[in-house]
MIKE-799920 format. One record per residue (C-alpha): residue in three letters; y, z, x; residue number from 0. Coordinates in pm, whole numbers, plus 50000, padded with zeros to 5 digits. Each point is the difference from the previous one (the first is absolute). Example, Ala and Ser with C-alpha at 12.3 -4.5 7.8 and 13.67 -1.06 7.14 Angstrom:
// MIKE-799920
PT  Ala  49550  50780  51230  0
PT  Ser  50344  49934  50137  1
This chain:
// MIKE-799920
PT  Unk  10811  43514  31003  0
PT  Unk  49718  49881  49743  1
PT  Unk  49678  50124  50116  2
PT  Unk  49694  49748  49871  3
PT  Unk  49623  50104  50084  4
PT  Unk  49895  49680  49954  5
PT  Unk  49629  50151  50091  6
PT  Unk  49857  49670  49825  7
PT  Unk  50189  49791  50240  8
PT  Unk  49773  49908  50344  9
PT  Unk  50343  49995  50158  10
PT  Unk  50034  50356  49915  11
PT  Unk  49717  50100  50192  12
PT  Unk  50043  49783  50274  13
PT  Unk  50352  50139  50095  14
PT  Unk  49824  50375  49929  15
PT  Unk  49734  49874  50271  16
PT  Unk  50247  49836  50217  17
PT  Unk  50224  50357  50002  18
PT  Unk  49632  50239  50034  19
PT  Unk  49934  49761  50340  20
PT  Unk  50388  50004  50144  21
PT  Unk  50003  50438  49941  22
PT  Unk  49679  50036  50184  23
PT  Unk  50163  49752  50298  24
PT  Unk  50317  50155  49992  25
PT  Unk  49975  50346  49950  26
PT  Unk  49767  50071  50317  27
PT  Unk  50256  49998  50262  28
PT  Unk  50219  50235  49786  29
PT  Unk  49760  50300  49965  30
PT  Unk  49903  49935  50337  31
PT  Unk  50382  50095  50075  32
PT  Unk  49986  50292  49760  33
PT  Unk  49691  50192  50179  34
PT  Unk  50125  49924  50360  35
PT  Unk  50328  50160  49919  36
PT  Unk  49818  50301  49860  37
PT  Unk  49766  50047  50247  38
PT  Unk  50200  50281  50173  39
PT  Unk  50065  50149  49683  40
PT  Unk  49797  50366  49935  41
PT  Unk  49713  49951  49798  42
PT  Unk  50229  50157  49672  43
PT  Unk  50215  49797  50013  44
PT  Unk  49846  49681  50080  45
PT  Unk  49886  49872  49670  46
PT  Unk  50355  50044  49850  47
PT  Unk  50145  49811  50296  48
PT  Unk  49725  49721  49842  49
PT  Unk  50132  50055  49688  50
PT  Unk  50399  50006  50077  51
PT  Unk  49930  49651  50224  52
PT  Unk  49784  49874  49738  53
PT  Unk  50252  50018  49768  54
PT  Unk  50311  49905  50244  55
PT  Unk  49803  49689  50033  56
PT  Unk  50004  49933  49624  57
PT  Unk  50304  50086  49896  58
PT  Unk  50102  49726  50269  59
PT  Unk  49772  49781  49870  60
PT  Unk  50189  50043  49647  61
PT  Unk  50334  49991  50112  62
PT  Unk  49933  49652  50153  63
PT  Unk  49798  49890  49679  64
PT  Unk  50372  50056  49823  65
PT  Unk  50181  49797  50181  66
PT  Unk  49697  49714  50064  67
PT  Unk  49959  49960  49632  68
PT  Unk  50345  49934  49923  69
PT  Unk  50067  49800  50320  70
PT  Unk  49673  49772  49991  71
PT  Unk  50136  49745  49724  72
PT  Unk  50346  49963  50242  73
PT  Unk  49978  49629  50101  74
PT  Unk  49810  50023  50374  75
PT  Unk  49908  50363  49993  76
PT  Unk  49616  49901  49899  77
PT  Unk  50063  49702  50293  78
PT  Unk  50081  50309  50205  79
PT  Unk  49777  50205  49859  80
PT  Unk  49719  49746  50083  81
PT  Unk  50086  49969  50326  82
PT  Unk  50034  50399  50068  83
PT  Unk  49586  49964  49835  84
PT  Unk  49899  49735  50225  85
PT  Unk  50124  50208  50342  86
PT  Unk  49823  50300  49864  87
PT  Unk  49710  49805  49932  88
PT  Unk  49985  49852  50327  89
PT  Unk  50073  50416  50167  90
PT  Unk  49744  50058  49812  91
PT  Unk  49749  49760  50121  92
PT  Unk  50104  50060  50390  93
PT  Unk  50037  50344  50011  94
PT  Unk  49756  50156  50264  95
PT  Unk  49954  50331  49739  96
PT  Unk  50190  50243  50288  97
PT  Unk  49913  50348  49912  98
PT  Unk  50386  50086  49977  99
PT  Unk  50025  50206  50219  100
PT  Unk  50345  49976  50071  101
PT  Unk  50092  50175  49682  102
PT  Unk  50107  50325  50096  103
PT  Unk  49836  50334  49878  104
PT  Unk  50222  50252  49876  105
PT  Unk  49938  50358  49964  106
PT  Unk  50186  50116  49714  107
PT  Unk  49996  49884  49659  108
PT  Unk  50325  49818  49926  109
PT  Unk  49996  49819  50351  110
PT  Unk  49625  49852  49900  111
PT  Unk  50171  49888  49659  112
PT  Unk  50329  49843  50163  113
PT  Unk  49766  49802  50285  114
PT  Unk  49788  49919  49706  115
PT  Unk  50326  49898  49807  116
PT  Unk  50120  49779  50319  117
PT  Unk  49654  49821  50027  118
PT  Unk  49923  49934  49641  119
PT  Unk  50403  49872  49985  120
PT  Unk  49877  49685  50176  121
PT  Unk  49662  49968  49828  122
PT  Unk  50064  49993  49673  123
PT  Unk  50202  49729  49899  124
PT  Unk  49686  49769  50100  125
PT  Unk  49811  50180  49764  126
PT  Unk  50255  49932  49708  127
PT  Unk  50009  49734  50084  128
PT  Unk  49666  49884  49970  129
PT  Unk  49970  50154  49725  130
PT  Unk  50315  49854  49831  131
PT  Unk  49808  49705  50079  132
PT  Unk  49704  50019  49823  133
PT  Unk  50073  50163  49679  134
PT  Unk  50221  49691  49911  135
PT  Unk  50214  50153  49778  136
PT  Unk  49750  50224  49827  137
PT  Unk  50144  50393  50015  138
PT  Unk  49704  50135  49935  139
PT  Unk  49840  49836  50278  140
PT  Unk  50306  50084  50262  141
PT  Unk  49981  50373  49870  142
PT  Unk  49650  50018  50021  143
PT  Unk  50023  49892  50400  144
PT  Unk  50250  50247  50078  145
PT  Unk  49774  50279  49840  146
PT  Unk  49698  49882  50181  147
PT  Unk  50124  50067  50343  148
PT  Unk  50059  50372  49927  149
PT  Unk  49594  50084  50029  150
PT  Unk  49971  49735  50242  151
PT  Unk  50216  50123  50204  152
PT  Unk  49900  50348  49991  153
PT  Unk  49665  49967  49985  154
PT  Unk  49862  49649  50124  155
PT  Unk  50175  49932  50289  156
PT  Unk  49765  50079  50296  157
PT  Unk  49699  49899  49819  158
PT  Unk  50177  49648  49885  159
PT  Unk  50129  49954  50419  160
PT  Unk  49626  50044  50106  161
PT  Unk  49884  49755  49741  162
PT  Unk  50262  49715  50091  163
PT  Unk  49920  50084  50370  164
PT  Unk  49618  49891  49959  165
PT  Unk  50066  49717  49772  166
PT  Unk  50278  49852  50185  167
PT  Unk  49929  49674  49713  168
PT  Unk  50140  50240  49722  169
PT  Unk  50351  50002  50212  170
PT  Unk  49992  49614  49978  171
PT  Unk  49908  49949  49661  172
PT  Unk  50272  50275  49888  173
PT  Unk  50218  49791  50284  174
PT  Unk  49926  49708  49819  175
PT  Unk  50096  50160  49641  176
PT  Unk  50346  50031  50104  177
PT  Unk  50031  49706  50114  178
PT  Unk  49914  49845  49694  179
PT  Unk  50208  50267  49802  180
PT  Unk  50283  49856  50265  181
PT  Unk  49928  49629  49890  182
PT  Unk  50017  50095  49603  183
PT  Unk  50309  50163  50079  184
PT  Unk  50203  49766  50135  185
PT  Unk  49909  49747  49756  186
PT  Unk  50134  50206  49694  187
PT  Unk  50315  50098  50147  188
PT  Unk  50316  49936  49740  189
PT  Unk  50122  49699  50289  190
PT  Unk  49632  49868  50052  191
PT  Unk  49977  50003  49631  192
PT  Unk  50327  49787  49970  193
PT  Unk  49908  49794  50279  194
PT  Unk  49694  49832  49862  195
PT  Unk  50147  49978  49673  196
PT  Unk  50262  49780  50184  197
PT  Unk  49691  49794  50132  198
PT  Unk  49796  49995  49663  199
PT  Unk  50028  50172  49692  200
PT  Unk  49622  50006  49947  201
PT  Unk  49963  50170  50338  202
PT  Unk  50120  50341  49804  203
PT  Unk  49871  50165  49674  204
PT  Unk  50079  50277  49788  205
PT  Unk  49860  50297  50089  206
PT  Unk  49722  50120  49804  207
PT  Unk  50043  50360  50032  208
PT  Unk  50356  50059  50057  209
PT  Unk  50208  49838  49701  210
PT  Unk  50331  49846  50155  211
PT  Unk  49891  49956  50362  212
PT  Unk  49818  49680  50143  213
PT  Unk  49737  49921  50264  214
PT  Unk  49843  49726  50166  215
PT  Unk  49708  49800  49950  216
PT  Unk  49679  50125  50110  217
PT  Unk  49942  49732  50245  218
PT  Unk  50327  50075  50182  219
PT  Unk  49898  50406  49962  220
PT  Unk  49694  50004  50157  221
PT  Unk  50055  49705  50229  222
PT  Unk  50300  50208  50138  223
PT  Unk  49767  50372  49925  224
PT  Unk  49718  49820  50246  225
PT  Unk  50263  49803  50282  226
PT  Unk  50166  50400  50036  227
PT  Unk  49654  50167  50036  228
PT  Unk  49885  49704  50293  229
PT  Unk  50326  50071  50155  230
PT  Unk  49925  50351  50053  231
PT  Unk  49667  49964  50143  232
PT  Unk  50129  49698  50224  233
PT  Unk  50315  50196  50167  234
PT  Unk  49831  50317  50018  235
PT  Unk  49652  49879  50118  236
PT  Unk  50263  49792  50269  237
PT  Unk  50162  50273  50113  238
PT  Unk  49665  50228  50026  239
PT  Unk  49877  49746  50236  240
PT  Unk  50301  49959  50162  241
PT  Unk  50039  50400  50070  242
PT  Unk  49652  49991  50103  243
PT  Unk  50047  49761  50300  244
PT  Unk  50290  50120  50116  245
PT  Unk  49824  50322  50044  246
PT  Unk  49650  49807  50154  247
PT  Unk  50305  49843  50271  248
PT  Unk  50173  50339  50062  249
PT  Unk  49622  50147  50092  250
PT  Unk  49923  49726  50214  251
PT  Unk  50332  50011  50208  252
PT  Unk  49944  50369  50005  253
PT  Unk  49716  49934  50160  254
């Protein structure tokens, strides 16, 4: 694994920017989990059940990271991998922020960290992920994500859920982010790559920061980056609307 800090690069800092906004979306709804599982806990022994879920949560979240970064230059896996993005994404944008509440409180120590354990087992992959995503083959970057979430999740969680809850438009735009994380993807997966090679050679070039690999154009990048975020906002503003009146028809038959 070479690492490059290409800090001269704008790409560099985009992917750090991209991997800042997709930790402060998706680390939320894990420290929510963490302090509603501790809530029972005495006050001594609280802040290590923090700590022990905090770092459950992590050490899942680099676990994953060892497998995604071998498995994302399989042929489809980054198809897959897109598509896994744009149903998060989409979660994301339609979730009605529920305050959890069927997470269940535990009153000793190791049973907070196992229900923490249990919960975070389902929510971190997405944030690998993402992050996967994003750092485009940069190390540095993908290490730097995973450390990130450790204050974020201790520390930032209710504060960030409060936030995202007044400025509903920050969900979107992060929705939106995936998305077009999804769309880049999918484009620069090993069979995509091939594929539109088939088509036209001049529809992939080298690429410019990893010696070996290959990409494609930038009109086909950020044509397909832009067509993944407008799908996201489509289906999920759809199926918002949708959700909405079938619970205007359910009030009026109740009535």
């Amino acid at each position: 694994m070479e690492f490059n800090f290409a800090f001269d690069q704008p790409a560099f800092w985009v992917g750090l920017m991209q991997i800042i906004w997709i930790d402060l979306l998706l680390s939320g709804d894990n420290a929510v989990v963490i302090a509603l599982a501790c809530r029972k806990l005495p006050a001594h022994q609280r802040k290590m059940g923090i700590l022990l879920g905090a770092g459950a949560a992590v050490g899942l979240r680099i676990i994953f990271a060892f497998f995604i970064t071998f498995l994302l230059g399989v042929p489809f896996l980054k198809i897959a991998g897109g598509v896994l993005l744009f149903w998060i994404a989409i979660k994301l944008a339609t979730d009605e922020h529920e305050e959890h509440s069927d997470v269940a409180a535990s009153e000793n120590l190791w049973g907070a960290v196992r229900t923490i354990a249990i919960a975070d087992a389902v929510m971190s992959l997405d944030n690998v992920v993402a992050i996967a995503a994003a750092a485009k083959g940069h190390p540095e970057l993908f290490i730097f994500g995973l450390l990130l979430t450790i204050p974020l999740i201790i520390a930032g969680s209710t504060l960030l859920s409060a936030i995202l809850q007044k400025y509903p438009i920050l969900v979107w735009l992060g929705a939106a982010l995936l998305g077009w994380i999804a769309g880049e993807m999918i484009v620069n997966d090993v069979y995509a790559i091939s594929f539109f090679q088939g088509l036209d050679p001049s529809y992939v070039v080298a690429d410019a920061e990893h010696a070996g690999q290959f990409t494609t154009v930038k009109w086909i990048h950020y044509t397909a980056a832009a067509i993944g975020a407008a799908i996201v906002l489509l289906i999920a503003f759809a199926l918002k609307r949708r959700k909405h009146a079938t619970a205007e028809g359910t009030v009026k038959d109740a009535s």
